[in-house]
C-alpha positions in Angstrom: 84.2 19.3 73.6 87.7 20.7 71.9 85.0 22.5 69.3 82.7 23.7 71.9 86.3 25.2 74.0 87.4 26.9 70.3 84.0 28.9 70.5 84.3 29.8 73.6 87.6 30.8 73.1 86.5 32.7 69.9 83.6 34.5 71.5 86.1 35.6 74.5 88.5 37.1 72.1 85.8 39.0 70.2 84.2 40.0 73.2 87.5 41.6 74.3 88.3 43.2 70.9 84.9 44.9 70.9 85.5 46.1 74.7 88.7 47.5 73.7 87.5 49.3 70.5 84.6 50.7 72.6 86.9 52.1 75.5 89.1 53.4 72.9 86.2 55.3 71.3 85.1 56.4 74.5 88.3 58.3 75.0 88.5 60.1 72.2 85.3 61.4 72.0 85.8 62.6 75.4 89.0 63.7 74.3 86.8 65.5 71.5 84.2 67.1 74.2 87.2 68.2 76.3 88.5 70.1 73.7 85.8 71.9 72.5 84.8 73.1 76.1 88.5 74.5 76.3 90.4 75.2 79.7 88.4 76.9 82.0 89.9 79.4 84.3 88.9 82.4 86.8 89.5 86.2 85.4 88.3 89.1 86.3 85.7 91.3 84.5 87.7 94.8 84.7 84.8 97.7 83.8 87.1 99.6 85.7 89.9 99.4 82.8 89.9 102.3 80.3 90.7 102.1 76.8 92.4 104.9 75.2 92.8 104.5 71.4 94.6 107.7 69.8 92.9 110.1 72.3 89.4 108.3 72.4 88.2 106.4 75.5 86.6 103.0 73.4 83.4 101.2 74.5 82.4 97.8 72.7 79.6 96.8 72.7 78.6 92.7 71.1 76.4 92.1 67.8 73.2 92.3 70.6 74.5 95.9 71.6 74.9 94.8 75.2 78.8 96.3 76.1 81.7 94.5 76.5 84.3 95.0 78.5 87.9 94.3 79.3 89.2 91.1 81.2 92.0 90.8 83.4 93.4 87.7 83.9 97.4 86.2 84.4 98.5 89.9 84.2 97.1 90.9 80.8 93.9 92.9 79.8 92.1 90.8 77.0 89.7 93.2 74.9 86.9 91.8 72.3 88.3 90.6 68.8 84.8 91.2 66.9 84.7 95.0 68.1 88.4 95.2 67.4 87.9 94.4 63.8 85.5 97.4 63.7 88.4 99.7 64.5 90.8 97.8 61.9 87.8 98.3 59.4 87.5 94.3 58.6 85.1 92.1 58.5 84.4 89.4 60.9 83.6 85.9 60.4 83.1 82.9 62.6 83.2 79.3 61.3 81.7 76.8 63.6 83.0 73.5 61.1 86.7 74.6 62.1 87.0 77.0 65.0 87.7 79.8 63.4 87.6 83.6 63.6 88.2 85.5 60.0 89.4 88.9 59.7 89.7 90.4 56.1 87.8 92.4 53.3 86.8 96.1 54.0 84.1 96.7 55.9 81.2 98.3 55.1 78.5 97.9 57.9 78.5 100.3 60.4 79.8 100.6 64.1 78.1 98.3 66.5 75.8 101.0 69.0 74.8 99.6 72.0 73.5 101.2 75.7 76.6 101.7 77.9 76.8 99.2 81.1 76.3 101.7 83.9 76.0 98.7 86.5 79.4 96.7 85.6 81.6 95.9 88.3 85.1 93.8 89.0 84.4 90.5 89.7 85.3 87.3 88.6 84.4 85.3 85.8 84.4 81.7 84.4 86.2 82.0 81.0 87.7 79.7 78.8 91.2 79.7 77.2 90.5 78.1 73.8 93.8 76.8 72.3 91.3 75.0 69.5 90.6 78.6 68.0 92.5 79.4 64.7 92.5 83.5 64.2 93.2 84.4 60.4 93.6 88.0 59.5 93.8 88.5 55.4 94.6 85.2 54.9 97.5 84.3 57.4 97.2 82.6 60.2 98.3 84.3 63.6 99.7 83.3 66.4 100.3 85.2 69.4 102.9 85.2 72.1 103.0 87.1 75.5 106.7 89.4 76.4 108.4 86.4 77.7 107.8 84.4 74.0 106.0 82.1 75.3 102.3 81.4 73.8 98.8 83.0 74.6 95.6 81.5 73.3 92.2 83.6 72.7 89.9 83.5 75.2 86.2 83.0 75.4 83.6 84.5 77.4 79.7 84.9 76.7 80.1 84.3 73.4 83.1 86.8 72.8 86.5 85.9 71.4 89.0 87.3 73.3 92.7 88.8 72.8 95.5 89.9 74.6 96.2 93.6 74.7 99.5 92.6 73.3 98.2 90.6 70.9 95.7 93.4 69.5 98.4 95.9 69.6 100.4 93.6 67.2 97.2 93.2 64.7 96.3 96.9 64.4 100.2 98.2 64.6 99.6 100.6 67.7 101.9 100.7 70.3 100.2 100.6 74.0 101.4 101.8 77.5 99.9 101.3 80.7 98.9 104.3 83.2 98.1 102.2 86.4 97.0 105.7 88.1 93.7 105.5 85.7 93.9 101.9 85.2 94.0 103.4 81.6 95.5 101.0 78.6 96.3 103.9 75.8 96.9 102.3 72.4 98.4 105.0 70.0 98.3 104.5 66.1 101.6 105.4 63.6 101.0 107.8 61.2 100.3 105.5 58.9 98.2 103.1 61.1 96.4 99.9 60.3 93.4 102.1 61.6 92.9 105.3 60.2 89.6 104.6 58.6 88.1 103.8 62.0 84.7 105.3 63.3 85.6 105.9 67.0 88.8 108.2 66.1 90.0 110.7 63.8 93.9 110.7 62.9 95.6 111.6 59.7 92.5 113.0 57.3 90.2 113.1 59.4 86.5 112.2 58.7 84.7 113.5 55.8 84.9 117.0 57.0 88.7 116.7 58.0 87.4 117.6 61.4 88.2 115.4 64.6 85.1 114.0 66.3 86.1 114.4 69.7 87.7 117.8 69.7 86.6 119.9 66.8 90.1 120.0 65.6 90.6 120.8 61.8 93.8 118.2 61.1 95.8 117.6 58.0 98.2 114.6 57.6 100.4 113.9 60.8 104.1 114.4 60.2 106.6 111.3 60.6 108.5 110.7 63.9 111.5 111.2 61.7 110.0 115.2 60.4 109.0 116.3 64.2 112.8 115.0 65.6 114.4 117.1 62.8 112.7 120.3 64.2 113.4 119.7 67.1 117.0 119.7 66.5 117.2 122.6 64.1 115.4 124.5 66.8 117.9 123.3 69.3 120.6 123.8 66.9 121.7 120.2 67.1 122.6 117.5 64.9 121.3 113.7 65.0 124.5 112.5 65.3 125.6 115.5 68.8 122.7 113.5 70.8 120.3 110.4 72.0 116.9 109.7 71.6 115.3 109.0 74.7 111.5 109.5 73.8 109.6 109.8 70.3 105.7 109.6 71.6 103.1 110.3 69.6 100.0 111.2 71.8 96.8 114.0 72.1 97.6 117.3 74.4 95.1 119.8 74.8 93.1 118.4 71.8 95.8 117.7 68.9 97.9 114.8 68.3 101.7 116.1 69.1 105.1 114.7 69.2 106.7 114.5 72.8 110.8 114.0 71.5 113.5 113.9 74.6 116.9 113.4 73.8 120.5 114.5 75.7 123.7 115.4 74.2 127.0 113.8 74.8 127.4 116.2 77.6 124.2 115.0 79.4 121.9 117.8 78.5 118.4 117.3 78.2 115.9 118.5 75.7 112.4 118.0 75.9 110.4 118.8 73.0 106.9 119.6 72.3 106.0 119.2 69.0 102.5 119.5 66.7 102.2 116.4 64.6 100.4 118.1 61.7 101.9 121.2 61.5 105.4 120.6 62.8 105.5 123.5 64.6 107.4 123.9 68.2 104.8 124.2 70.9 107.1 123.5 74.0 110.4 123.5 74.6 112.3 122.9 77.7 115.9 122.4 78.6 117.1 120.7 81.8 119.8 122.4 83.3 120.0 119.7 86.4 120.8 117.0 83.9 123.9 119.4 82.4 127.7 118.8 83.9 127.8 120.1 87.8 129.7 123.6 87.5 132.4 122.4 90.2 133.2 119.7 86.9 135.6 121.0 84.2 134.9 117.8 82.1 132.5 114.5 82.0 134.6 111.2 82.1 132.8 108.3 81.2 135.5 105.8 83.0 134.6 107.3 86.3 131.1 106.1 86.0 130.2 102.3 85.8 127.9 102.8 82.6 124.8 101.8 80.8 126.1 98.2 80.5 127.1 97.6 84.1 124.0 99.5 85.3 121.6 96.8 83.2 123.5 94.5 85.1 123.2 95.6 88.0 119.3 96.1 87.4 118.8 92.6 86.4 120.8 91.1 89.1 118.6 93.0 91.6 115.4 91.6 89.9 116.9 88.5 89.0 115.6 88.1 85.6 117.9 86.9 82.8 118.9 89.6 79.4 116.8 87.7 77.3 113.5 87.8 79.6 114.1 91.3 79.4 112.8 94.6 77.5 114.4 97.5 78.6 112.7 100.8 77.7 114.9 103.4 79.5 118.4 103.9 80.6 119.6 107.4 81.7 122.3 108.8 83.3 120.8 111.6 85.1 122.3 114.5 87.5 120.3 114.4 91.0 120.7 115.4 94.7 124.4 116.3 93.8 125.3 112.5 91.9 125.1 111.4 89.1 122.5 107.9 89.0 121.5 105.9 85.9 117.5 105.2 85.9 116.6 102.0 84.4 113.3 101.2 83.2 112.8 97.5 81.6 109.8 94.9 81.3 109.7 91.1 82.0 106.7 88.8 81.7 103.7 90.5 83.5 106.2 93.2 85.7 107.8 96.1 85.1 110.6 96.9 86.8 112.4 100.7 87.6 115.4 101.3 89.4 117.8 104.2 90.5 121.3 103.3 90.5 124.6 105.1 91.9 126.5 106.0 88.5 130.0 105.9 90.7 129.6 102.7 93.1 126.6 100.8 91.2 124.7 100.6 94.3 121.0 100.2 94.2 119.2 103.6 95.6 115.1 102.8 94.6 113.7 99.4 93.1 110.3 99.1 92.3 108.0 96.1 90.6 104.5 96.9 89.5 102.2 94.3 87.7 102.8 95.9 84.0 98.7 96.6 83.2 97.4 96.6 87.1 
């Protein structure tokens, strides 16, 4: 009888080890399907969204030639990373085994043609937010973050990796505003930019004939931020160290690539500067007499005013969003309506924020928040 308990005892315990093991597998190999499906989430399919890259409107278009297009979703426009590496000039690989998209070498097949999507609309879409996706660009792993710091995975949709806007901006070296009037996203290139080599847009050298695709224009080499700031000033007959940069843009007018440069001197006058980025020549100029010292002032003191400082404060305060949440991208003292107000321009996670602000009492004339790319 003892023996025949002992077995049963035995055959209990084993019975419960091998339940255990098989729940435990169970669990991670669910863990294992649930992370190779990703997070799904609801976006919006945004045909509407225009991308601007150096002057050219971009349409991408998958290895099949159907057209891809933009997806909004938390705030941020996601473009395609396969037609993105056709601008950089890379190849791009996939590697089922580890999840991972490879972008490196030269490449030498040609732009992806397709037939435009004339029947697109906005509407949502299932996607899914693949933290499981490793992106490697020449050999180094990349991670991406959105304004705030905090971490933004690609995304995946019909088959197409997905990137922030931020993120791609970062990868080719472009800068890129948001013109919410167009619901246009215009990515601009340095002069000496990731993506001169590109089939969709002609900056720099050109294509073979030198010539620009899009306008005709005959271009050399563009000139340096630096190069079109120092005309401006000789032509002003100002020194770097008499005034402050408040603009250095480089962007297409009329069909050529020119350099916008704003700056004021220590008086508060403002120059505005139109300048052509191959030749360096002065195209416009214009100087703002309503931003110079009212005639009934005989002299500009600073302590009267509450200054750049309080003014940021002030801003932040009214939008309640901490210093280090925040990117400002303009603060000018400006002459207006018979005051003197400081506008304040500054970004924060998915909003941007602009406000006018008595230079004298600090008090808050205009606030506005806009979604940063709607």
């Amino acid at each position: 009888m003892i023996t025949s308990k002992v077995r049963k005892s035995n055959i209990v315990k084993l019975l419960s080890v091998f339940l255990i093991c098989t729940l435990i597998l169970g669990l991670m190999i669910t863990g294992v399907f649930a992370a190779s499906s990703g997070t799904k989430v609801t976006a919006q399919l945004s045909p509407q969204i225009e991308i601007v890259l150096d002057g050219e409107q971009q349409i991408f278009y998958n290895v099949q030639g159907q057209e891809v297009h933009p997806i909004s979703y938390n705030g941020s426009t996601y473009l395609p990373l396969r037609a993105i590496g056709e601008l950089m000039g890379k190849n791009v690989n996939w590697d089922q085994s580890t999840l991972t998209v490879t972008l490196d070498g030269t490449r030498t097949a040609a732009k992806t043609s397709g037939t435009p999507d004339t029947n697109a609309k906005k509407q949502s879409v299932t996607v899914q937010i693949r933290p499981d996706f490793t992106i490697v660009v020449d050999g180094t792993v990349r991670n991406f973050t959105d304004a705030n710091g905090d971490t933004v995975y690609p995304m995946l949709y019909n088959g197409s990796t997905y990137l922030p806007v931020r993120a791609i901006s970062g990868l080719m070296g472009c800068s890129v505003n948001w013109n919410s009037a167009t619901s246009t996203v215009i990515l601009t290139s340095a002069g000496d930019s990731l993506v001169t080599d590109a089939d969709s847009f002609n900056q720099g050298n050109g294509g073979a004939n030198g010539t620009n695709n899009q306008t005709g224009q005959t271009s050399g080499s563009v000139i340096s931020v630096e190069t079109a700031k120092s005309k401006a000033l000789a032509h002003a007959g100002l020194t770097a160290s008499k005034v402050t940069f408040i603009e250095n843009k480089l962007e297409w007018d009329d069909g050529r690539q020119v350099y916008d440069i704003e700056f004021y001197t220590s008086d508060y006058k403002e120059y505005d500067y139109t300048i052509d980025a191959v030749s360096g020549n002065v195209l416009e100029f214009d100087y703002d007499a309503e931003n110079s010292i009212p005639a009934q002032s005989s002299s500009f003191d600073n302590t009267s005013y509450i200054g750049e400082s309080r003014a940021k404060e002030i801003s932040l305060e009214r939008a309640g969003v901490s210093a280090s949440q925040a990117t400002f991208q303009k603060v000018k003292l400006d002459y207006d309506d018979g005051r003197w107000e400081y506008e304040v321009e500054f970004r924060s996670g998915d909003y941007e924020y602009e406000l006018t602000i008595d230079a004298v009492s600090g008090t808050i004339l205009d606030y506005e928040r806009d979604f940063w790319w709607d």
